[in-house]
C-alpha positions, 0 to 999 in steps of 0.5 A: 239871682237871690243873693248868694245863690250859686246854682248848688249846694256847697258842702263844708268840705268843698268850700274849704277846698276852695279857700285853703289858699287864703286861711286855714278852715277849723278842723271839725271836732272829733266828738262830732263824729262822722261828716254828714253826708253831700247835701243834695245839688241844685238842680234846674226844675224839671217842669214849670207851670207859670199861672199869669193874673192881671193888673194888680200891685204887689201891696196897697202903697199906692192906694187900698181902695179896690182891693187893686194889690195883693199883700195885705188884701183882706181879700186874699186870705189865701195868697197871704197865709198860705201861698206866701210861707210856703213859696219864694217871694220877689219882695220890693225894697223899699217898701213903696218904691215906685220905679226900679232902680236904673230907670228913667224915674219920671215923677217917681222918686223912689227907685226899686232895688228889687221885685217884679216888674212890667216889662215895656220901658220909653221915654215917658216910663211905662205904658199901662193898660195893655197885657197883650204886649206884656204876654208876647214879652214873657215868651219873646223878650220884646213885644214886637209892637203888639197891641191889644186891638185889632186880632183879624181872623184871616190874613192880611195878605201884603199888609206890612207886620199884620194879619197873621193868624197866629195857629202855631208858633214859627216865623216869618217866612220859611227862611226865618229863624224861630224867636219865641219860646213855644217855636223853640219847644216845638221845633226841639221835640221839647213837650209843652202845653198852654191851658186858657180857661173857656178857650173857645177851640180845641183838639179839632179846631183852632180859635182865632176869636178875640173873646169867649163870652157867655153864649146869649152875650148878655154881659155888657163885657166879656167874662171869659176868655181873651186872645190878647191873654194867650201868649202862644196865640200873640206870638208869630216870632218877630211879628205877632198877629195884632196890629202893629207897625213896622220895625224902627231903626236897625230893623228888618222890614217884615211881612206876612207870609204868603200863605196861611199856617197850618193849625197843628201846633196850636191843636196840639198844645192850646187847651181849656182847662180840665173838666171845664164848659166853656162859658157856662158858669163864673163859679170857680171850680176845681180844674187841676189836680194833679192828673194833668199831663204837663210838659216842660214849661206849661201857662195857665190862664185863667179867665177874665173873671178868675185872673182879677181882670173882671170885677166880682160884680161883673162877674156875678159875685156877692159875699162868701161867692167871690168870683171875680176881683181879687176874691175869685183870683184867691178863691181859684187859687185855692182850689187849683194850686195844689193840683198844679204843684202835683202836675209839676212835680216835687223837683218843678215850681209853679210861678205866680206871677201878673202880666202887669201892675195897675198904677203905672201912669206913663209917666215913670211911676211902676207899682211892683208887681207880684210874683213867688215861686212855689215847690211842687209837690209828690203824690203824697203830698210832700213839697220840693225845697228851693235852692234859695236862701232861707227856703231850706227848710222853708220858714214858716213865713216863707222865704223872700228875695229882697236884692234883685229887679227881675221884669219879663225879660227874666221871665223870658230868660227862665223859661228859654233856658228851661226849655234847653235854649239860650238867649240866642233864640231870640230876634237881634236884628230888630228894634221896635217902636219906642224900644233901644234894645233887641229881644236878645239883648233885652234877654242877656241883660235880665237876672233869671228867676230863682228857679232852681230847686234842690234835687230829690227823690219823687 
């Protein structure tokens, strides 16, 4: 975790207790009265909403055109007076490192002591332009050879680790363990929800369409929403529903089962966000406010256009209407983020996070991603405190963790142990292609996010 961070507050009387043996403590004077009381503990937070955009680097070191970054982007006025002093920042060191430390370097030359990274690692360093898999790893700890190609709406009945459609999450066979955080959740009774801007089913229905486009499909890409962002909707345990091939060494060979799953789970839990139309407009709009009923662990996807996957022009925007690129990504932000920090409560975060940077080049160089975690909020507004260092009071800058290399396996970890699970849930027993590690161990090697927060009242 962030350097010196324990999990709780210790008090002056307490750490004394603990070092009695080695060197007396001063005493405290008698002029300063009584002894303050018990800082409040730590505790894990109560709710997380993890809000996922694309394909950005933390800042312009690898380059400024594009407004391809976000520290320091003209663009994102928002993310970068406001979101950054209130919140927890997962800094890259040094600055314009270019592969995190203990990896396989390629041509990279300057190892990352800490920041946020992409997760898929072989030999040749990291694969680029694929979110889909970088999806399936936040919730599984592997991306069980996902790709972003090829979601067919109906089984492939006897196709070796293919052509589920994946409703709800679960396993491979009705003997099969659950390895995935939404398949915990939902077999725990552990409440949760998956908000996917312009999602194209609902209560009723369950989608299995790969995009959501404007209805007359007159855009020459689509604008909405995206299966291979849906991390509920890639995920059937080991074996997602993209194609992809079978186990490597060491694995099970896996099969789609016989019969199709139910679509209960994916009803209950897979949603639009509030108040939207689904694929009527690129404007951005006020969606959360902090009204919504959250469970847990809740995603929040918004659409191609406000997540930064589209360009502003793609997505019909112009000066003073940003609407996609980096702009509709700050824009949106600020018109929701306030909205979710109520969702989640004064003792829950929202973690800003991408699925995935945009400089990798498959040849050991990784562009830092960025990620914070910001304090819920009460019904009045007044911010929860995270138990980190230096967030307590929060400076007027923020507070940032410059020390530890997280990846989407610490996303992973985060949120299975949020959940009440453990590394535990996730598959050991298979190695997918270009991978030497399992989902678990992937998982028990991470550091988790510095998630906790100090405990309070609402």
């Amino acid at each position: 975790m962030v350097d010196g961070h324990a999990g709780r507050r210790v008090s002056w009387r307490s750490a004394c207790a603990a070092v009695l043996a080695v060197a007396a403590c001063a005493a405290v004077p008698a002029s300063a009265g009584a002894a303050p009381p018990p800082a409040a503990p730590a505790i894990g937070p109560a709710k997380i909403a993890v809000v996922v955009f694309e394909n950005k680097d933390y800042d312009g070191t690898f380059g400024l055109s594009g407004s391809r970054y976000v520290v320091g982007n003209p663009a994102a006025p928002y993310i970068n007076g406001t979101v950054i002093p209130e919140s927890l920042s997962l800094v890259p060191t040094p600055a314009g490192c270019d592969h995190p430390a203990g990896d396989n370097a390629g041509v990279a030359l300057r190892p990352c002591h800490s920041g946020m990274f992409q997760s898929y690692r072989n030999d040749l360093g990291f694969r680029i332009r694929a979110s889909a898999p970088e999806y399936a790893w936040m919730v599984m700890g592997t991306d069980a050879n996902v790709r972003d190609g090829d979601f067919p709406s109906g089984l492939n009945k006897d196709a070796p680790e293919g052509g589920i459609v994946g409703y709800a999450p679960g396993h491979n066979d009705t003997s099969g363990p659950v390895y995935d955080v939404f398949g915990y959740m939902e077999s725990n009774a552990v409440p949760f929800e998956v908000y996917q801007e312009d999602y194209p089913g609902g209560p009723a229905s369950c989608s299995t369409d790969r995009f959501s486009d404007i209805p007359d499909r007159s855009a020459g890409m689509p604008m909405f929403y995206a299966r291979k962002h849906s991390p509920m909707l890639l995920t059937w345990s080991q074996s997602p529903d993209a194609l992809v091939v079978n186990d490597g060494p060491g694995g099970v060979t896996d099969y789609t089962p016989a019969t199709q799953p139910g679509p209960a789970a994916c009803e209950a839990h897979v949603r639009d966000f509030p108040g939207n139309v689904p694929n009527s407009t690129t404007a951005v709009q006020r969606n959360f406010t902090g009204s919504e009923t959250f469970g847990r662990v809740n995603f929040v996807v918004p659409s191609m256009c406000h997540s930064g996957h589209n360009s502003d022009r793609s997505c019909g925007g112009g000066p003073g209407d940003g609407r996609g690129g980096m702009e509709g990504t700050d824009r949106w932000l600020e018109m929701n983020l306030d909205g979710l920090r109520r969702d989640v409560g004064r003792n829950g975060v929202v973690i800003l996070t991408f699925d995935e940077n945009h400089t990798s080049d498959g040849a050991g160089i990784v562009a830092p991603m960025f990620t914070v975690i910001v304090p819920g909020l009460n019904a009045s507004d007044t911010p929860g405190t995270l138990a980190a260092p230096g967030c307590d009071p929060m400076p007027a800058t923020g507070c940032a963790d410059t020390t530890t290399v997280y990846d989407h396996s610490s996303t992973a970890r985060s949120l299975i142990e949020a959940a009440g699970g453990t590394c535990g849930v996730f598959d050991n027993a298979s190695l997918y292609q270009g991978q030497t590690t399992t989902a678990r161990q992937n998982c028990v090697a991470a550091t988790p996010l510095p998630l906790d927060v100090i405990d309070a009242t609402p």
